[in-house]
C-alpha positions as CSV (number, residue, x, y, z in Angstrom):
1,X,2.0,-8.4,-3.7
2,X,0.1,-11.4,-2.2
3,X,3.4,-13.8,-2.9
4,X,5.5,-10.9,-0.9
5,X,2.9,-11.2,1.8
6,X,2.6,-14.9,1.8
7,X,6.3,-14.6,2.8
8,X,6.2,-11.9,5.4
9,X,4.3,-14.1,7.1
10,X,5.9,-17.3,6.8
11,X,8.9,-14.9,8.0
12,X,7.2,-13.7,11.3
13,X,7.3,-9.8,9.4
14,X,3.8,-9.3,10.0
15,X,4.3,-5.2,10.1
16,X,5.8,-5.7,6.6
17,X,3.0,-7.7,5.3
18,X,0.8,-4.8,6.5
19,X,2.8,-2.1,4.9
20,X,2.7,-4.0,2.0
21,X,-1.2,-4.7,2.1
22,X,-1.1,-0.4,2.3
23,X,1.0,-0.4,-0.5
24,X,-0.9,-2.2,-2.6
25,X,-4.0,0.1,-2.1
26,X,-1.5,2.8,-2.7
27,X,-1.0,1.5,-6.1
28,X,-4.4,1.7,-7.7
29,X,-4.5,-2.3,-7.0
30,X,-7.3,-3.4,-4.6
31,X,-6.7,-6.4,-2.5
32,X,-8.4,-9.7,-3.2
33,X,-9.5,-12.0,0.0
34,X,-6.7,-13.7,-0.5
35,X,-4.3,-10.7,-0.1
36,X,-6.4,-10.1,2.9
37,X,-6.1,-13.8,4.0
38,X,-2.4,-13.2,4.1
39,X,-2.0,-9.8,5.7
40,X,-4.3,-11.5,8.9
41,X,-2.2,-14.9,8.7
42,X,0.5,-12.9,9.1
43,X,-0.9,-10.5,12.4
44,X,-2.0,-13.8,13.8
45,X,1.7,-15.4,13.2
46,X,2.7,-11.7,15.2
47,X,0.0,-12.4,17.7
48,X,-1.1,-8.7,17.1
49,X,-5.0,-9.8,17.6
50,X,-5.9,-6.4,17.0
51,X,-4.6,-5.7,13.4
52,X,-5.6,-8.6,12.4
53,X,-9.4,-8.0,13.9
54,X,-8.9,-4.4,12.0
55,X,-7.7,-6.2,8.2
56,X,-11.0,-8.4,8.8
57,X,-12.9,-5.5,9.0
58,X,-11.2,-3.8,6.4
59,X,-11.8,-6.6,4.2
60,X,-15.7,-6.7,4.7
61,X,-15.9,-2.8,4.1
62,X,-14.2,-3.8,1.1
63,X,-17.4,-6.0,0.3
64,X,-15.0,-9.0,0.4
65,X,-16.7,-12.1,2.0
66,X,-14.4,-13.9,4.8
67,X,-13.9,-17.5,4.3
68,X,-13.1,-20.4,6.6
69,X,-9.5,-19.4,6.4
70,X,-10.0,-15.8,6.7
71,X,-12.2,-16.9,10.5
72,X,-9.4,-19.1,11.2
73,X,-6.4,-16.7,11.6
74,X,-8.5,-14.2,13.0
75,X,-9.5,-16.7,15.6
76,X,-6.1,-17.8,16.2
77,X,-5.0,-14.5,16.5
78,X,-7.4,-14.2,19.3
């Protein structure tokens, strides 16, 4: 999933890498911080601030610790 997500955001697809980020859940398979990493790139790529503000705190419910790239797209998204 991270690959396909890694792409949606390279693409600009940002509401594709968030479906995908669902799916993903859907499937038994709980994202890493790096799937997470890539689902907020890609908002922040979107410039939709507010998903990608929403993923970060998704991802810390998820007791996943944010790293300096996590910060950094969230930021930029800002």
């Amino acid at each position: 999933y991270t690959i396909k997500i890694n792409s949606c955001g390279r693409q600009s697809r940002w509401t594709e890498a968030v479906h995908l980020l669902g799916e993903m859940r859907r499937c038994q398979s709980e994202p890493d911080a790096i799937a997470y990493n890539a689902t907020i790139s890609a908002t922040e790529k979107g410039a939709q601030w507010q998903a990608a503000l929403q993923h970060l705190a998704a991802m810390q419910h998820a007791k996943l610790q944010p790293d300096v790239i996590t910060q950094s797209a969230a930021i930029s998204a800002c």
